[in-house]
C-alpha positions as CSV (number, residue, x, y, z in Angstrom):
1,X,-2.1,24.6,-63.1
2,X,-3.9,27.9,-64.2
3,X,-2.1,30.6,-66.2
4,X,-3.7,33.1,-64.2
5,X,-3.1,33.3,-60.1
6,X,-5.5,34.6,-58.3
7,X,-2.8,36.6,-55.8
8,X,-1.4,40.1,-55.5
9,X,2.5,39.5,-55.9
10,X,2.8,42.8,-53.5
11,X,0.3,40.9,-50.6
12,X,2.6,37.5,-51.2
13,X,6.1,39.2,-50.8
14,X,4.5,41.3,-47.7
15,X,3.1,38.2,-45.9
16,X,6.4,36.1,-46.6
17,X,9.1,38.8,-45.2
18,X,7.1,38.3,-41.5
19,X,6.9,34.7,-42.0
20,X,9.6,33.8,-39.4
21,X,7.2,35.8,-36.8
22,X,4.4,34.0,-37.1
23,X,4.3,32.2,-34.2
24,X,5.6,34.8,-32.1
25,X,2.4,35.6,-30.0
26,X,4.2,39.3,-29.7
27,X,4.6,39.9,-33.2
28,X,2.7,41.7,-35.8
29,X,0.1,38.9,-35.7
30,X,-0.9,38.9,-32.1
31,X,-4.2,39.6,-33.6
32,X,-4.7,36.3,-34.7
33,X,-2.7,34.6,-32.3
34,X,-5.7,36.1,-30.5
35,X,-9.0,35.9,-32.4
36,X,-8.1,31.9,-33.4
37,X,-9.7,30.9,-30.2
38,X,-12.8,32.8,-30.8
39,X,-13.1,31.9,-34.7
40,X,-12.2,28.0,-33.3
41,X,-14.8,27.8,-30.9
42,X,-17.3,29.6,-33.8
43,X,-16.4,27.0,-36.2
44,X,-16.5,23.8,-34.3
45,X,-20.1,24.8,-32.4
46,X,-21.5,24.9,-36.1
47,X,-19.7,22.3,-38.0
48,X,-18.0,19.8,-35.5
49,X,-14.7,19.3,-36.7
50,X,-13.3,15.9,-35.1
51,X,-13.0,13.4,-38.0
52,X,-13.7,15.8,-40.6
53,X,-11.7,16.3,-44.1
54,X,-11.3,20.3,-43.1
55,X,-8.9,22.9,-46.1
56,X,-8.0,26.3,-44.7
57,X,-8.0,28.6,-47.4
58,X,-5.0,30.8,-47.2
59,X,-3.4,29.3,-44.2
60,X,-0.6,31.5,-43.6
61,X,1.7,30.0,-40.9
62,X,-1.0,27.7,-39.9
63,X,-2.6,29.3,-36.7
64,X,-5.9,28.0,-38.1
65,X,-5.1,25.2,-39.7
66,X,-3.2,23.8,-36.5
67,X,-5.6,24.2,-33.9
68,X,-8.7,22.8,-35.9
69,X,-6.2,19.4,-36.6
70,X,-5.9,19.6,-32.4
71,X,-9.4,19.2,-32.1
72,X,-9.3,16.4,-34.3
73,X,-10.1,16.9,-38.2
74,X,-7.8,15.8,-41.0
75,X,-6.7,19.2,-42.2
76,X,-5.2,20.6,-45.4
77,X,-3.8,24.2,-45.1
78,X,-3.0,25.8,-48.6
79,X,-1.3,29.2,-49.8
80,X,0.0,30.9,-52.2
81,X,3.1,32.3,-50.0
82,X,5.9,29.9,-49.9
83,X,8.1,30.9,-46.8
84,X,4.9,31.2,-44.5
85,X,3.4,27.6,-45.6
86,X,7.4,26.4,-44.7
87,X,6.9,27.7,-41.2
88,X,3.1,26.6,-40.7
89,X,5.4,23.2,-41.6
90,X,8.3,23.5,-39.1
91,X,5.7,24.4,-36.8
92,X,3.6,21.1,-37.3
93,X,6.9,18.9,-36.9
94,X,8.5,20.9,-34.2
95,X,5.0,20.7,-31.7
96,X,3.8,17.1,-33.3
97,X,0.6,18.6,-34.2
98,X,-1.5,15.2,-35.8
99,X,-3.1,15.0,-38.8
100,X,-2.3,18.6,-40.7
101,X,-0.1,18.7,-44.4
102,X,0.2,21.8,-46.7
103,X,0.4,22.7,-49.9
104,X,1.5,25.6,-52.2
105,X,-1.6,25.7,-54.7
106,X,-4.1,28.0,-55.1
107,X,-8.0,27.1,-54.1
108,X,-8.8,27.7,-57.7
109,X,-6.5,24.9,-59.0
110,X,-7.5,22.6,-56.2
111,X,-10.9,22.9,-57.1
112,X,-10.2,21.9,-60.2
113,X,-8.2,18.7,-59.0
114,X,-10.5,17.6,-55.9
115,X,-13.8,19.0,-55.8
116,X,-16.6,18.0,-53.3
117,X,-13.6,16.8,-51.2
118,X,-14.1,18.5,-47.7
119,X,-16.6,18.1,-45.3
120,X,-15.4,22.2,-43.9
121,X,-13.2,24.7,-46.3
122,X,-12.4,27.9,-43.9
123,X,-11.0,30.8,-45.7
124,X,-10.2,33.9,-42.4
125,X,-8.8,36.5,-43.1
126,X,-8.2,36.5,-46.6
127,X,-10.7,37.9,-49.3
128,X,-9.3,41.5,-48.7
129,X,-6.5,40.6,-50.1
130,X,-6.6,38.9,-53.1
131,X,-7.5,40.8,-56.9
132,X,-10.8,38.2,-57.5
133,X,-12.5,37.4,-54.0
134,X,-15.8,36.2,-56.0
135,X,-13.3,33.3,-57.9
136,X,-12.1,32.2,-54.4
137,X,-15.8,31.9,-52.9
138,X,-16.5,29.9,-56.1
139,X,-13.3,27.4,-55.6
140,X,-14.6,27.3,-51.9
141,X,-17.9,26.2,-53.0
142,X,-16.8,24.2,-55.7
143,X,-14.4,22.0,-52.5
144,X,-17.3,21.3,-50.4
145,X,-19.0,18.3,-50.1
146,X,-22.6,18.6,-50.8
147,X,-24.4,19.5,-47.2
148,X,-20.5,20.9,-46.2
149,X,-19.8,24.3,-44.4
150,X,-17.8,27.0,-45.7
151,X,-16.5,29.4,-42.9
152,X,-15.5,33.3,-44.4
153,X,-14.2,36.1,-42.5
154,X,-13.3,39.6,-43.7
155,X,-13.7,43.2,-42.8
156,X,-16.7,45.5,-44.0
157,X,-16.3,48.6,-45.7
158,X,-17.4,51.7,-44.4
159,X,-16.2,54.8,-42.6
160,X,-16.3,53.1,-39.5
161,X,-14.0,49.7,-40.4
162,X,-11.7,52.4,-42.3
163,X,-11.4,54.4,-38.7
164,X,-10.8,51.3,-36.8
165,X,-9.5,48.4,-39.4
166,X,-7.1,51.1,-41.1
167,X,-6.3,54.1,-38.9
168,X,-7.0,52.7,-35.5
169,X,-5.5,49.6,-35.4
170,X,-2.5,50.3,-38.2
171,X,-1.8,54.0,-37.7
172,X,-2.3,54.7,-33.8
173,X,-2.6,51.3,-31.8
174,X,0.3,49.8,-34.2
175,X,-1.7,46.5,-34.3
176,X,-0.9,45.9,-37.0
177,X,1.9,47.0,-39.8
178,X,1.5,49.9,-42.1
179,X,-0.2,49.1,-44.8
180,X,-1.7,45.8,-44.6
181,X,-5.0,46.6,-45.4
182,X,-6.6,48.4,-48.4
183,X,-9.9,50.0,-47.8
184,X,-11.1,49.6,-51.3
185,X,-10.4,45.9,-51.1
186,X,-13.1,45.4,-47.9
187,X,-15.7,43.5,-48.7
188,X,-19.9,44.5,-47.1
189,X,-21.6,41.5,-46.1
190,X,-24.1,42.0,-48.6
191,X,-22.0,41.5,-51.4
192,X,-20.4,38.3,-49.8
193,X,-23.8,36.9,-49.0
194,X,-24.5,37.5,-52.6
195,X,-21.3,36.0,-54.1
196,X,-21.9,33.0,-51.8
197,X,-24.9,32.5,-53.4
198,X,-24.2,33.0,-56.7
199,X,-21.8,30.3,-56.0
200,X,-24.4,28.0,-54.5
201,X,-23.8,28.6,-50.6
202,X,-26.7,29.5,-48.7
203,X,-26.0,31.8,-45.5
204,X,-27.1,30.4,-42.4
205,X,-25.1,32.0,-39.7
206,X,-23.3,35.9,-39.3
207,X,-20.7,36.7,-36.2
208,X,-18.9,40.4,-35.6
209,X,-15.8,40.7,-34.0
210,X,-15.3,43.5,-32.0
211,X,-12.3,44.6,-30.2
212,X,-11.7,46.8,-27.3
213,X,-8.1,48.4,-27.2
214,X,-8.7,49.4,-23.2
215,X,-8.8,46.3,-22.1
216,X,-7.1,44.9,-25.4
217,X,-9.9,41.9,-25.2
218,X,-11.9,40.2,-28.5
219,X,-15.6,39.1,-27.8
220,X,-18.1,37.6,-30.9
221,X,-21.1,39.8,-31.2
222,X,-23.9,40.5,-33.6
223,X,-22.0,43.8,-34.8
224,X,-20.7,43.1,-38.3
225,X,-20.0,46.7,-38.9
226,X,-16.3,45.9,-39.0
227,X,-14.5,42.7,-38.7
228,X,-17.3,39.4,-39.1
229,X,-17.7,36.3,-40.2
230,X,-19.9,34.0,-42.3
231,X,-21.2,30.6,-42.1
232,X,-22.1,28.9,-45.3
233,X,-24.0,26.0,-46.4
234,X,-23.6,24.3,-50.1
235,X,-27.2,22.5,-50.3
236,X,-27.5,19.0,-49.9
237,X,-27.9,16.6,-52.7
């Protein structure tokens, strides 16, 4: 185990206190109750995940994580936040969801204990929040097999994700709660692209995800001005 985790005690302790509403498709994260399908699809069309060895990077309660074991991979879901990897748990026993465990470890350590293990690593959702994104890209790249996909999503920074990832959906829609992002913490595609491939990940694929609070409907698109995602390669051997 590490001296040093790569968490923000403050983003732990704020993720943990909703972690009883996480599978409330109401609650604060009706967001990703609704986006998983989108991100699901996304994922499998590039890297096919039946019978794959598949880790989800900061799980949370296991939206992710659950639905790529239901299409058939062997998944791992890890975290740093104990009370929300209990309920991703509960969740998996309560609905007999096959072939998904967790564990409380961070992606540095299990780097260090299993690397060039999975055929995907997925980390949604996540980056913004932790002190040392670049070290989690590394552990990410480090977990892949050679010729493996790794799967990022975060939110860009500029003055338009601050209007609609901050103000728009935290202060006026109520999307989300007060506070859960931290504009200085966004991350430009640019720099992930370039910490991907200092980490030895090539980019192959880019998806924005765009949102329209009319009609309160998600769509994939090539607009990566706010929220997006990246598909990553780790070369073959």
């Amino acid at each position: 185990m590490s001296d040093h985790i790569n968490a923000d005690p403050a983003e732990l302790a704020k993720f943990s206190a909703l972690a009883h509403r996480w599978w409330d498709p109401e609650s604060e994260f009706r967001p990703l109750h609704q986006i998983n399908p989108l991100r699901l699809e996304w994922i499998n069309g590039i890297s096919p995940l039946e019978g794959q060895q598949v880790l989800d990077v900061g799980c949370g309660g296991g939206i992710l994580s659950d639905s790529m074991a239901r299409k058939g991979a062997q998944v791992t879901g890890i975290d740093l936040a104990s009370k929300s990897l209990r309920i991703a748990q509960l969740h998996a026993l309560e609905t007999g969801t096959p072939h998904v465990q967790y564990r409380e470890v961070s992606v540095e350590d299990l780097a260090a204990e299993v690397p060039g293990t999975f055929d995907t690593v997925t980390c949604m959702e996540m980056l913004e929040h932790v002190p040392d994104p670049a070290s989690v890209i590394q552990a990410c790249a480090r977990l892949v097999k050679p010729g493996g996909w790794v799967f990022f999503s975060t939110i860009n920074r500029n003055a338009k994700a601050f209007m609609l990832a901050v103000v728009g959906a935290e202060y006026i829609l109520g999307m989300l709660p007060k506070g859960t992002h931290e504009y200085a913490k966004f991350i430009k595609p640019s720099e992930l692209a370039s910490a991907s491939r200092l980490a030895g990940l090539d980019i192959v694929h880019s998806r924005g995800l765009e949102y329209n609070p009319l009609t309160k409907r998600y769509w994939l698109s090539a607009d990566t001005s706010v929220n997006y995602m990246l598909a990553a390669r780790r070369a073959a051997v």
